[in-house]
C-alpha positions as CSV (number, residue, x, y, z in Angstrom):
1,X,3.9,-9.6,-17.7
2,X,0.8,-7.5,-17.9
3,X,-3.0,-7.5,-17.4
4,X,-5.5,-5.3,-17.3
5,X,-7.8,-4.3,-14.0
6,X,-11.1,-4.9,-16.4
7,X,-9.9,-8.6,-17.0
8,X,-12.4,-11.0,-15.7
9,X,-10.3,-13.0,-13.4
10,X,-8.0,-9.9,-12.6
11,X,-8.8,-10.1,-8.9
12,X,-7.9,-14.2,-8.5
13,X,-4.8,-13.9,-11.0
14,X,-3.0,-10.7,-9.4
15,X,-3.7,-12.4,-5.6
16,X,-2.0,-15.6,-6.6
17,X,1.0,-13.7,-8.0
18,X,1.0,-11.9,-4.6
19,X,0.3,-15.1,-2.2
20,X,3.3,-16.5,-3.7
21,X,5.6,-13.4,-3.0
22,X,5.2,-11.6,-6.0
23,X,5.9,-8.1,-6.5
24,X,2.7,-6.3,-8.7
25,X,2.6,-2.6,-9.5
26,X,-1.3,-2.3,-9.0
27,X,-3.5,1.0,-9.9
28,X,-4.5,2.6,-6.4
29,X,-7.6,5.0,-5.5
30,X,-4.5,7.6,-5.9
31,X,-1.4,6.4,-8.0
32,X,-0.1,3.5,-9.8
33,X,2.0,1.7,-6.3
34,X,4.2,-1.1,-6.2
35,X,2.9,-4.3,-4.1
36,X,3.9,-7.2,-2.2
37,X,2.1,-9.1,0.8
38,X,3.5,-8.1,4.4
39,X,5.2,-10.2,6.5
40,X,3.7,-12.1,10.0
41,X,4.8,-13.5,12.7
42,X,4.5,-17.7,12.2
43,X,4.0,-17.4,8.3
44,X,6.5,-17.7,5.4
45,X,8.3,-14.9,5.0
46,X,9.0,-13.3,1.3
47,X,10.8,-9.8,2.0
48,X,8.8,-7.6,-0.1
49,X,9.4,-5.1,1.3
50,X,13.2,-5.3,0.4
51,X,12.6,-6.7,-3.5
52,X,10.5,-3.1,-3.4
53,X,13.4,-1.3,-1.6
54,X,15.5,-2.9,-4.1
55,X,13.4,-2.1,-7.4
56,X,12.9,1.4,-6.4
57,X,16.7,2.1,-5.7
58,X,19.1,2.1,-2.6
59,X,18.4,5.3,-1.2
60,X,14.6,4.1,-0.7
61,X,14.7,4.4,3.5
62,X,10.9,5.6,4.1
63,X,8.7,2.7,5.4
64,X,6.4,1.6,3.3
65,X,2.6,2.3,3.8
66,X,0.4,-1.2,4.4
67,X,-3.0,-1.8,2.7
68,X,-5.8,-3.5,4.8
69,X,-9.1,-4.7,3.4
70,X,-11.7,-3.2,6.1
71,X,-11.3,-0.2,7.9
72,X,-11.8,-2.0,11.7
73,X,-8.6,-3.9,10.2
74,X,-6.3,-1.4,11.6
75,X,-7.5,-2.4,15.1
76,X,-5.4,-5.8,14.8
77,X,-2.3,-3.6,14.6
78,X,-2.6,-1.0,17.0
79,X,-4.9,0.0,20.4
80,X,-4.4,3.5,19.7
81,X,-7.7,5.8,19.8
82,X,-8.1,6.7,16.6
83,X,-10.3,9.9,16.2
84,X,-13.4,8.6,14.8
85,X,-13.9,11.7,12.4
86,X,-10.4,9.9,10.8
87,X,-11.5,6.8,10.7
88,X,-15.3,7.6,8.5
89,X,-12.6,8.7,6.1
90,X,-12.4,5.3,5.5
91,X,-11.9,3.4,3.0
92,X,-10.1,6.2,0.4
93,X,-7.1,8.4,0.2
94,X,-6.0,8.6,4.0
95,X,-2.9,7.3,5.4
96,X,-2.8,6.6,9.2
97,X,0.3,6.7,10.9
98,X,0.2,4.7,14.7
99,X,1.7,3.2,17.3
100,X,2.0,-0.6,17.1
101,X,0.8,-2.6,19.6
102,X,3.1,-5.1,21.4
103,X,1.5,-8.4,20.5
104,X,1.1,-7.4,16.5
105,X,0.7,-10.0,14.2
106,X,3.4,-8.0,11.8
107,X,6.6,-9.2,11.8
108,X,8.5,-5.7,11.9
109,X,10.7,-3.8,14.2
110,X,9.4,-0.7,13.7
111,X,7.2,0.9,16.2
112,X,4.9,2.9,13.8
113,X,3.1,1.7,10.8
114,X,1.4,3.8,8.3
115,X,-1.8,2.2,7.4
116,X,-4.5,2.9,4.5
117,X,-7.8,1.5,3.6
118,X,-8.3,2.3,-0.1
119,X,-11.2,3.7,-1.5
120,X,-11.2,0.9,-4.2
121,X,-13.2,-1.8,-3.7
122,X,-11.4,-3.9,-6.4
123,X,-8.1,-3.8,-4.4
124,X,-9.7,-4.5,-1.5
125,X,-10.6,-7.4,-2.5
126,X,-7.3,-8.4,-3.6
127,X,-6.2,-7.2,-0.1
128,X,-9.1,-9.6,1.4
129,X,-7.7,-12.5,-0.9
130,X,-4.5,-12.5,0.0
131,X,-5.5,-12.5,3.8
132,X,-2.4,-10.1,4.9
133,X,-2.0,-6.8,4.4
134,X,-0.1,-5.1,1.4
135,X,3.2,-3.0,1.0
136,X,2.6,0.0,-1.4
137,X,4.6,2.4,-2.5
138,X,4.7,5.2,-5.9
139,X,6.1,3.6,-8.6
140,X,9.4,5.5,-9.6
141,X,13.0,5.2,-8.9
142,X,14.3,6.8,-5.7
143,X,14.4,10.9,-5.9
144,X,12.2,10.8,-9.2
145,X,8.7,11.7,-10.0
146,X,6.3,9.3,-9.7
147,X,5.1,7.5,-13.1
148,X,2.0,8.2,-14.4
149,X,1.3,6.5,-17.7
150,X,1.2,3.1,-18.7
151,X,3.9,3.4,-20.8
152,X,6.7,5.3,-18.3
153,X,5.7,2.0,-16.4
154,X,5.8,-0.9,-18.5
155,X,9.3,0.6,-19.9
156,X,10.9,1.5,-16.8
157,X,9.8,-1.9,-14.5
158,X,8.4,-4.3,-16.6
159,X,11.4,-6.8,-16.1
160,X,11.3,-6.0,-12.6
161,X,8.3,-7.1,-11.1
162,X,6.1,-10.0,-11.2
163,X,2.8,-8.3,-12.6
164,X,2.1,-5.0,-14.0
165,X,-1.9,-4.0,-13.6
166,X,-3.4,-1.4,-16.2
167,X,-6.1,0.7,-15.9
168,X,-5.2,3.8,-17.9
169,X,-3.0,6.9,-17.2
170,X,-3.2,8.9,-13.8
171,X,-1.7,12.3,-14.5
172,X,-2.7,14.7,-12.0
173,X,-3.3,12.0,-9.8
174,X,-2.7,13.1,-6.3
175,X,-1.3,10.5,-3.4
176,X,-2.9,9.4,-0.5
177,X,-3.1,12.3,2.2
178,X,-1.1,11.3,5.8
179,X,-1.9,11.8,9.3
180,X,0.1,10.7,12.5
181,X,-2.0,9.8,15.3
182,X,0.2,9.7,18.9
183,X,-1.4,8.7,22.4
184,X,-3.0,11.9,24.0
185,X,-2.6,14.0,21.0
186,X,-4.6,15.7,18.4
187,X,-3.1,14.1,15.3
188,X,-1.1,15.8,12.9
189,X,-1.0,16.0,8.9
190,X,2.4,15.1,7.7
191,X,1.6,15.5,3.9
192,X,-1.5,17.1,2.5
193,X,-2.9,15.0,-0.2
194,X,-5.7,13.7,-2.4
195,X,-8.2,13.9,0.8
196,X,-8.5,17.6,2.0
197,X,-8.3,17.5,6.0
């Protein structure tokens, strides 16, 4: 199934698909990524992240960057100091790599999250909607390039997820740029991106 961004109830339709556990490759601030709502503690669980793991192919190990609606967002995950010339990056294409903090809401065993506010204030209200954060990921199969045109993507995953969004082609589309931010260090860029740092 398809829609496009433009459509009028876009916003309310692609949310209920996610609420209920639905996968949605959505158009990002960057690239065309795969979606699902994230998993907290005391909430029912739907294991998107594995149905994404699963789509994209078995080798698919790297965790998988969460979406949040507002930029002070992050500070429910996390009591790291973030550097603040990081943070007025915010929203847009910056990935923030930190330490979680023992009493998150997520409901994870990992001990780092990679988090991004998008620059898009359509998907951040999706984000808002569904009232969790969101998995995202490129849309391509493990070890190949990432899709860039409607069509690569309806053919390749459209009887694989839930809800394909359109908004046009994205060649030359960079992703997101990502930074690792460690108590008492500078932070670090792990992979220069669309935001030049």
């Amino acid at each position: 199934m398809t829609c496009s961004k433009t459509d009028s109830e876009s916003i309310e339709k692609i949310s209920d698909v996610l609420k209920n556990g639905g996968i949605v490759i959505l158009p990002t601030d960057t690239v065309y990524g795969f979606s699902g709502v994230v998993d907290l503690k005391g909430r029912k669980e739907f294991f998107c992240d594995d149905r994404i793991r699963q789509i994209k192919g078995r080798s698919e190990t790297k965790p998988l960057i969460q979406l949040i609606a507002k930029p002070e967002d992050i500070n429910l995950y996390t009591d790291a100091a973030i550097d603040p010339e990081l943070l007025s990056k915010w929203p847009g294409p910056l990935t923030v790599i930190v330490p979680l903090k023992k009493d998150s809401p997520l409901k994870t065993d990992l001990k780092t999250i990679a988090f991004r506010c998008p620059g898009d204030e359509w998907l951040r209200k999706i984000i808002e909607n569904c009232g969790v954060p969101l998995y995202s990921t490129s849309v391509n199969r493990s070890g190949y390039p990432v899709l860039c045109t409607e069509k690569e993507i309806i053919s390749e995953f459209e009887n694989e997820c839930d809800l394909i969004v359109l908004a046009g082609d994205t060649e030359n589309a960079l992703p997101s740029t990502i930074v690792k931010v460690e108590e008492g260090k500078p932070y670090t860029v792990v992979r220069q991106g669309a935001l030049k740092l």
